[in-house]
C-alpha positions as CSV (number, residue, x, y, z in Angstrom):
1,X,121.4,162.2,137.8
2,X,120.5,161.9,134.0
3,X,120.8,164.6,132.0
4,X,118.5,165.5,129.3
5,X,119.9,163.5,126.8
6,X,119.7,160.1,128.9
7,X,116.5,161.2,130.0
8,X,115.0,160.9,126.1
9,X,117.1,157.9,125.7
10,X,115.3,156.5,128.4
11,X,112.1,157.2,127.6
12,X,112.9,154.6,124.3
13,X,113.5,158.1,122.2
14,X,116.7,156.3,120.6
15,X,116.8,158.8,118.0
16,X,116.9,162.0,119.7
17,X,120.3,162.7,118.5
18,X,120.4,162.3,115.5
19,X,118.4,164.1,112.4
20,X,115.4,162.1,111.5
21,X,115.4,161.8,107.7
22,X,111.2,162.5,107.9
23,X,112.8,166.2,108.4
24,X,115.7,166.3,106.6
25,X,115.4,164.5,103.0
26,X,113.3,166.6,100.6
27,X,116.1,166.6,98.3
28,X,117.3,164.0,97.4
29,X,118.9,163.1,93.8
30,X,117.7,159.2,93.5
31,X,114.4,157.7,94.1
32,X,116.5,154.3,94.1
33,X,116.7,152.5,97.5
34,X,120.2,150.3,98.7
35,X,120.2,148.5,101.7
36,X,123.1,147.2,102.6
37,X,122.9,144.1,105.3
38,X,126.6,143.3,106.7
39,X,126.7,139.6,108.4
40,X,129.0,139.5,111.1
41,X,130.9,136.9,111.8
42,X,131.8,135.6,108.3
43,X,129.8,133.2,106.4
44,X,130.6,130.0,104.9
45,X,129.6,130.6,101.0
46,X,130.2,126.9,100.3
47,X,126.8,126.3,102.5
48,X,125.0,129.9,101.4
49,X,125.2,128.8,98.0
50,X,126.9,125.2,97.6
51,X,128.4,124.5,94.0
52,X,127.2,121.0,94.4
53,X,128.4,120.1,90.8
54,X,131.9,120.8,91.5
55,X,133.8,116.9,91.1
56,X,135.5,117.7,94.5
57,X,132.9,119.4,96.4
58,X,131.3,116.3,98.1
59,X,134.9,115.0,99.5
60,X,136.0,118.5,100.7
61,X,133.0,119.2,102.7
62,X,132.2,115.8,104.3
63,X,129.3,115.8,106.8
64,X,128.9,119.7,106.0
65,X,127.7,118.2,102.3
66,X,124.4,119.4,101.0
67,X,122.0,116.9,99.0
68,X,121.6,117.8,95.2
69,X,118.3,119.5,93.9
70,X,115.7,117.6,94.0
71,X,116.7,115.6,96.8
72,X,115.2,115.7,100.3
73,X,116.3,118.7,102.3
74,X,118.3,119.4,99.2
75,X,119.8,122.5,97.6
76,X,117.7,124.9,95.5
77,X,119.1,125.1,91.8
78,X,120.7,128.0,90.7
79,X,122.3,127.2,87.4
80,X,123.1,123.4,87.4
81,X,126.5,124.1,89.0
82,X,125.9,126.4,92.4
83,X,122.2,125.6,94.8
84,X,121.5,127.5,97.3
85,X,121.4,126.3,100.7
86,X,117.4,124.9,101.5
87,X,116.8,127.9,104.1
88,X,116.8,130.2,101.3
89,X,112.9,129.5,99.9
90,X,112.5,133.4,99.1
91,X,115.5,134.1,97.8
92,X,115.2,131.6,95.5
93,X,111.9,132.5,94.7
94,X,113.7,135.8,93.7
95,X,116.0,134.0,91.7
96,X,113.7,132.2,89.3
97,X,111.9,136.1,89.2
98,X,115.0,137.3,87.8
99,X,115.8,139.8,91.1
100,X,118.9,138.2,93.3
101,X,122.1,137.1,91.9
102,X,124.8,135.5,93.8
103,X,128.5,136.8,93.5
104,X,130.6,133.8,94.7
105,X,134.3,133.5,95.4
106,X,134.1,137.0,96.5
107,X,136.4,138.8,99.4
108,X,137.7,142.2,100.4
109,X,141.3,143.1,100.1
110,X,141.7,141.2,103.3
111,X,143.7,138.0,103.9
112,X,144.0,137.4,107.5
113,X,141.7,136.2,109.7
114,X,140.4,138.5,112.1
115,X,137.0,139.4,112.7
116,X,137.6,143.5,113.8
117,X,140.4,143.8,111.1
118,X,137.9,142.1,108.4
119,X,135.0,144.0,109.1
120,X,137.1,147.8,109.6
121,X,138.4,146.7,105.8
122,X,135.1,145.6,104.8
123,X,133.4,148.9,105.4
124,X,136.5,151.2,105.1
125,X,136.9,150.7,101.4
126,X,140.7,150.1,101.7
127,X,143.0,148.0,101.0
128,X,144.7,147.9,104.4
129,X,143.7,147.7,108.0
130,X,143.0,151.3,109.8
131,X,144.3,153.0,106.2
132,X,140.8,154.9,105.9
133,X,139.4,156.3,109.0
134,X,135.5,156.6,107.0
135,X,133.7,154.5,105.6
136,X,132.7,153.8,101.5
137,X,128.9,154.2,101.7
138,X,129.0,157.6,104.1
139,X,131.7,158.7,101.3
140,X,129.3,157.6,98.4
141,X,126.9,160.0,99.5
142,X,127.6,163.6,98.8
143,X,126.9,163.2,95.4
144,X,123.1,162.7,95.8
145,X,122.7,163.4,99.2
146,X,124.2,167.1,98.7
147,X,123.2,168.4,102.7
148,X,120.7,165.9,103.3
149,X,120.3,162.9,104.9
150,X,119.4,159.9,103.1
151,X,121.2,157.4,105.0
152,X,120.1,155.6,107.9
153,X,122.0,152.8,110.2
154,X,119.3,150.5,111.9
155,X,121.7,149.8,115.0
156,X,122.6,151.0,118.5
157,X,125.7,152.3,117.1
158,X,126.5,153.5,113.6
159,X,128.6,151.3,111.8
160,X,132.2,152.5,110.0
161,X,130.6,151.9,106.9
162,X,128.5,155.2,107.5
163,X,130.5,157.1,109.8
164,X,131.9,160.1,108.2
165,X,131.9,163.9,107.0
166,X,128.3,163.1,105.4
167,X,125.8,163.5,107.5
168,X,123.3,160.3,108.4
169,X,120.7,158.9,111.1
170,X,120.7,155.8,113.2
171,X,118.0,154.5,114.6
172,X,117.1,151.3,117.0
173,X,114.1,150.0,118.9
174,X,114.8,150.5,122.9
175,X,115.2,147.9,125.2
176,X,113.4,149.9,127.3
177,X,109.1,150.4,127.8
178,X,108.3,153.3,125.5
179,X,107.3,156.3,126.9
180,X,103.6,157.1,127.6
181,X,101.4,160.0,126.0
182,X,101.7,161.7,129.6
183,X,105.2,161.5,129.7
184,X,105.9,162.8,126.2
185,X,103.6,165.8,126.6
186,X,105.2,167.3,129.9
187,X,108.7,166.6,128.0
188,X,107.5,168.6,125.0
189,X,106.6,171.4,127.9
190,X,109.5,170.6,129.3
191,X,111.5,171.6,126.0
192,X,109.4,174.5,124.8
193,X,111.8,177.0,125.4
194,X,115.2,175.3,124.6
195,X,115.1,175.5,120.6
196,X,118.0,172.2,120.3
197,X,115.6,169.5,122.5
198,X,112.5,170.9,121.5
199,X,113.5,170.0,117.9
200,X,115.8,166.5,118.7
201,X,112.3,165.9,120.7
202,X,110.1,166.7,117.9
203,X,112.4,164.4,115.6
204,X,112.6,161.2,117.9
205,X,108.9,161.2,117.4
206,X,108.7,161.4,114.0
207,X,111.2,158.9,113.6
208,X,109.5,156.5,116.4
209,X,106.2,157.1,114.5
210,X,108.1,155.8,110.9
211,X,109.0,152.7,112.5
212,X,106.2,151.9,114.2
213,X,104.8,148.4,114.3
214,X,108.0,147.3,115.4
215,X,107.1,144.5,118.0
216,X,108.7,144.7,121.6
217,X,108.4,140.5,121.5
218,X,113.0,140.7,121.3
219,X,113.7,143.6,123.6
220,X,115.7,142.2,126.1
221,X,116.2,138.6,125.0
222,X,119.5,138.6,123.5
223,X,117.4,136.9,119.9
224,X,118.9,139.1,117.5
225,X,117.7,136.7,115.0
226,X,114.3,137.3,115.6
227,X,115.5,141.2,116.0
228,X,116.9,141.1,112.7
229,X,113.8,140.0,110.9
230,X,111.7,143.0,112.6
231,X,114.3,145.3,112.0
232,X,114.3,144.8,108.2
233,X,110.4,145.3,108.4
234,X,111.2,148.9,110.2
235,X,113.8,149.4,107.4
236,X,111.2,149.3,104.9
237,X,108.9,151.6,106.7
238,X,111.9,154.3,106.5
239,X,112.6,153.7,103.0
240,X,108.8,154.3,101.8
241,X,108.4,157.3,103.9
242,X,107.7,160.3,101.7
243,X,110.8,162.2,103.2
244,X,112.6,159.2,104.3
245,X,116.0,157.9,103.7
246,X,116.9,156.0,100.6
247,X,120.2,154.2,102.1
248,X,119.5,151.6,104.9
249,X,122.4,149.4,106.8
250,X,121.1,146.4,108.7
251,X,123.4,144.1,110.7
252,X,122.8,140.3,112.1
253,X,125.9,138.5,113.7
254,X,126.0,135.0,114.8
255,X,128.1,133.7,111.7
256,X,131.1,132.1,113.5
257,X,130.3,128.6,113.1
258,X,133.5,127.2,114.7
259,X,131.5,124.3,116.2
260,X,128.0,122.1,115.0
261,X,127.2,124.3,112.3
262,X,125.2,122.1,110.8
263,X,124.2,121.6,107.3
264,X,120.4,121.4,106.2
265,X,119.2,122.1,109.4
266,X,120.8,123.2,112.4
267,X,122.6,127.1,113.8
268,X,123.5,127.9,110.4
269,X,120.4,126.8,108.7
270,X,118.4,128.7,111.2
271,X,120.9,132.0,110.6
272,X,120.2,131.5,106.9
273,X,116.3,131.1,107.2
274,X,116.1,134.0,109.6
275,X,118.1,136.2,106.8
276,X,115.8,134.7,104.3
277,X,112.6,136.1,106.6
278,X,114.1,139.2,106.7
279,X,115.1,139.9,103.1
280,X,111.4,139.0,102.4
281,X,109.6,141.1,105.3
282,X,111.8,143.9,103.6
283,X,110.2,143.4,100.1
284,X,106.9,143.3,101.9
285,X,107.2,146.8,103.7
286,X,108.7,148.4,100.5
287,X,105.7,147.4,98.3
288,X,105.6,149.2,95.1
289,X,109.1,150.4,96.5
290,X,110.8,147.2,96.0
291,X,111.0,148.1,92.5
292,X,113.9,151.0,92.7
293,X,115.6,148.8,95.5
294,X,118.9,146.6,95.3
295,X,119.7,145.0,98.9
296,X,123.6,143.7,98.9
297,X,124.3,141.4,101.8
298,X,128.2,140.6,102.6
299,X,130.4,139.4,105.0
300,X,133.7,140.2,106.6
301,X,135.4,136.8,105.1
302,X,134.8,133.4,104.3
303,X,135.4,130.2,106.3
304,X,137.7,127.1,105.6
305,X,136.9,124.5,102.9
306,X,136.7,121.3,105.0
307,X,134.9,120.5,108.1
308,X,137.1,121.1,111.4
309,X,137.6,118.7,114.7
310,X,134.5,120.4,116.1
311,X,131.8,120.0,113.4
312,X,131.9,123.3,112.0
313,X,134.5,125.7,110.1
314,X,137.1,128.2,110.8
315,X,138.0,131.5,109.4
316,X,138.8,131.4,106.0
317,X,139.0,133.7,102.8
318,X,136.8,134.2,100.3
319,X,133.2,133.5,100.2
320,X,129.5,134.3,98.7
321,X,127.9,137.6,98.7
322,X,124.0,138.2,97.6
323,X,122.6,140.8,95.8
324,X,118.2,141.1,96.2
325,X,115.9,143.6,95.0
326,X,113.8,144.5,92.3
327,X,116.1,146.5,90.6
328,X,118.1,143.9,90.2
329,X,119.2,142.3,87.2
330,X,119.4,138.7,88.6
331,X,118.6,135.0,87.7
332,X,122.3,134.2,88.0
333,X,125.4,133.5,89.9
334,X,128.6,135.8,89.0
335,X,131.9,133.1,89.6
336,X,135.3,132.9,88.5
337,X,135.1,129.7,90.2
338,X,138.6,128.6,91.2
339,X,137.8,125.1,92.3
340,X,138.0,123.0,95.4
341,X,141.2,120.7,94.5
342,X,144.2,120.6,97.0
343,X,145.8,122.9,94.6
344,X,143.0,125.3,94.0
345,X,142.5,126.3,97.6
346,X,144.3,129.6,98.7
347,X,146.9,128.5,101.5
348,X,145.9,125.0,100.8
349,X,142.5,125.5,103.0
350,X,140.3,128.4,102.1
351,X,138.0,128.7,99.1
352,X,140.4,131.3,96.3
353,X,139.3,134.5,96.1
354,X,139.0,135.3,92.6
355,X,136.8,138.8,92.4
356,X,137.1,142.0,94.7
357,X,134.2,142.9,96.8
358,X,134.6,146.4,95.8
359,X,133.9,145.3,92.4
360,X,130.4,144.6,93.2
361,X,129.7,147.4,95.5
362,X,131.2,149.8,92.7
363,X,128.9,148.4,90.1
364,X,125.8,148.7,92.3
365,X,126.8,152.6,93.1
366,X,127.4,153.4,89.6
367,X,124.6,151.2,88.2
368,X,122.1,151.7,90.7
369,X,122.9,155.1,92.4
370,X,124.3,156.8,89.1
371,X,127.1,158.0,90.6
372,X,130.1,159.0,88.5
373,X,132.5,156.0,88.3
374,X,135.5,158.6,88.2
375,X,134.3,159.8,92.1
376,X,133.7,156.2,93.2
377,X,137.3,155.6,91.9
378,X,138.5,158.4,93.3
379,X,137.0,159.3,96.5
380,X,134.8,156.2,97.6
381,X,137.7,153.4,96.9
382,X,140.8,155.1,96.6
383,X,143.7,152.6,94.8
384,X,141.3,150.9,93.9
385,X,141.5,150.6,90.6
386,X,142.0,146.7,90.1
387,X,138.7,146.6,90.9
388,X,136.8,146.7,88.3
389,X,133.1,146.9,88.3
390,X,130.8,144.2,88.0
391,X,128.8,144.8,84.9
392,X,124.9,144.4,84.4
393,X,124.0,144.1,88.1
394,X,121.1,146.5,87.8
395,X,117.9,146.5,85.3
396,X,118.7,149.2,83.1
C-alpha cells in the first residue's frame, strides 16, 4: 500500500519533500546565479578544446585528430594554440563575446582512475577519497544563504556536492503522467487538516508550476541527452523566479568513451553538441538574468592521450573544464600547458595536470559569490591551501 509520501511521488509531485525555494528564498545575500553542471563519466579535454598547435598533438592523438580552424569540420579558434571541438557553435559564440573561458590541464586532487572515487573527490572538496563526508558547494552556502535555501539539485537524487548541514531542494521531472486538476484538488482536501502535507503539497505545486514547460517528449526513454537540454531550460526558470534559488547543479553522464568515440562527429560530438544546446537553452531562460550568472562545467578526470585498441580512450588525469555566463570574464583559455611529448605526459599516458580544480571553483566563489576567501580556505576546502585561486574569472 503507498503511503502518503509515495502517493505525491506518484502523482509526478517529485518535490514534495523538499522545501521549494518559491517559499523559502526571500533572503538571500547575492543576486548572482552559479550553476554548476558536473559531466559524469570524465571527458577527454584534448577533443573539448584541442590545442591543435601543439608540434606533438597530431601524432599523439591519431584518428582522434581534429582539423585546424578553418578547415572542414574543423576546430573553432580559441587563441591560435587551443580550438574548441566543432559541436561547440555557442560556446564559441560566447567566447568571441568575451563570456566563457576554458581552464585546461585542470584535475582534482585525484590520481587514480575510478569513476565513484573521482566524482566523491570531485564534489567533496578534499584531497582524499571519503575524507569529507559533505560536499564544497552545500558548505559554501551559509554565508549567503544564512536559513534559506538558495540551492537547488535538478536530479532524482541530490548530489554530494550539495548534501550537507545547509539546507537545499532537488527537484526532477517524473517519469510518471502528471497528476490531473481532479486529483490534486481531492489531495489538497485530503491534506487540509495535516499541517506537514498540506504544506510539502502546497510546495510541490509551486515548484511544478516554476518548471513548467518542461516537455514529457524524454520521460521514460533512457535519452538523458535530450533530458539534459530540457533540464537546463527548467534550471533557468528556477533561477529567474522572484524567490527562487540562485545555485543550480545539473548533471549529464555518457562521457566514458572507451570505444568509437569519434572525433568531429560521432558519440562524443553528439555529447558535446547536446551540452552546447543546453548551456545555450540556459542563457535563453535566464534572459536579462544571464548577466549575474557564471555556469562552471567539470568532470571527474580526464582520459588518456592516445587513441586505445577500441577507437576511443581510457581513464586518464587531467583534462579541460569550462566556465560560461555573463558574468564571466572570458575570451580566453587559462593553461599551464605541459605538453604532449613522451616525457610530458603524467605516467607516460595522461595529459599532466598542472592547475587544481579547486583553484577555479575558489576564484568563482570568492569572485562571483563574494564570499570571504579565509571561509572558503577554511571551511569549504580545508588543506587546501596549494590551491590558489584563479584570478580575474569574473567581470568586476
Amino acid at each position: 500500500m503507498l503511503n502518503r509520501r509515495e502517493l505525491l511521488r506518484a502523482m509526478g509531485l517529485t518535490a514534495f519533500a523538499s522545501h521549494v525555494p518559491a517559499l523559502a528564498l526571500a533572503s538571500a545575500s547575492t543576486d548572482a546565479r552559479l550553476v554548476l553542471v558536473v559531466l559524469r563519466g570524465a571527458v577527454d579535454g584534448l577533443a573539448l578544446a584541442a590545442p591543435y598547435a601543439d608540434p606533438d598533438y597530431r601524432n599523439v592523438r591519431g584518428e582522434l585528430t581534429l582539423a585546424k580552424p578553418g578547415s572542414a569540420n574543423g576546430l573553432l579558434d580559441l587563441d591560435g594554440f587551443f580550438g574548441l571541438h566543432p559541436s561547440f557553435d555557442g560556446v564559441h559564440e560566447r567566447f568571441v563575446h568575451g563570456e566563457a573561458t576554458i581552464v585546461h590541464a585542470v584535475a582534482s586532487p585525484y590520481r587514480a582512475r575510478s569513476h565513484f572515487d573521482g566524482q566523491d573527490m570531485l564534489e567533496n572538496g578534499g584531497d582524499t577519497v571519503g575524507g569529507l563526508r559533505d560536499g564544497w558547494l552545500n558548505r559554501a552556502l551559509a554565508p549567503v544563504a544564512g536559513d534559506h535555501e538558495i540551492a537547488i539539485a535538478l536530479a532524482q537524487n541530490t548530489p554530494l556536492v550539495l548534501r550537507g548541514d545547509n539546507s537545499v531542494t532537488s527537484w526532477a521531472p517524473s517519469k510518471l503522467p502528471d497528476a490531473d486538476a481532479d486529483t490534486i484538488a481531492r489531495l489538497q482536501r485530503l491534506y487540509a487538516g495535516d499541517a506537514f502535507f498540506a504544506t510539502r503539497l502546497e510546495q510541490a505545486l509551486n515548484s511544478r508550476e516554476i518548471a513548467q514547460g518542461m516537455s514529457g517528449s524524454s520521460r521514460g526513454r533512457g535519452n538523458d541527452a535530450r533530458q539534459f537540454e530540457e533540464m537546463m531550460a527548467s534550471a533557468a526558470r528556477f533561477l529567474v523566479a522572484p524567490d527562487g534559488p540562485r545555485i543550480a547543479v545539473v548533471e549529464l553522464g555518457g562521457w566514458d568513451t572507451h570505444a568509437n568515440q569519434g572525433s568531429a562527429s560521432g558519440a562524443l560530438a553528439n555529447r558535446f553538441a547536446a551540452l552546447d544546446t543546453g548551456l545555450a537553452n540556459l542563457r535563453t531562460g535566464l534572459g536579462v538574468a544571464w548577466k549575474n550568472t557564471a555556469v562552471a562545467v567539470v568532470t571527474e578526470f580526464g582520459r588518456t592521450v592516445h587513441v586505445n585498441g577500441t577507437r576511443g580512450t581510457d581513464h586518464g588525469t587531467a583534462t579541460a573544464a569550462l566556465l560560461v555566463g555573463g558574468a564571466v570574464a572570458g575570451g580566453k583559455v587559462i593553461a599551464d600547458w605541459p605538453g604532449l611529448g613522451r616525457n610530458d605526459l603524467y605516467a607516460g599516458r595522461d595529459l599532466q595536470p598542472t592547475t587544481d580544480l579547486r583553484s577555479l571553483f575558489k576564484g568563482v566563489l570568492e569572485q562571483h559569490l563574494a564570499i570571504d576567501a579565509g571561509f572558503v580556505e577554511r571551511t569549504v576546502f580545508p588543506g587546501s591551501r596549494g590551491a590558489r585561486p584563479l584570478e580575474n574569472l569574473i567581470r568586476s
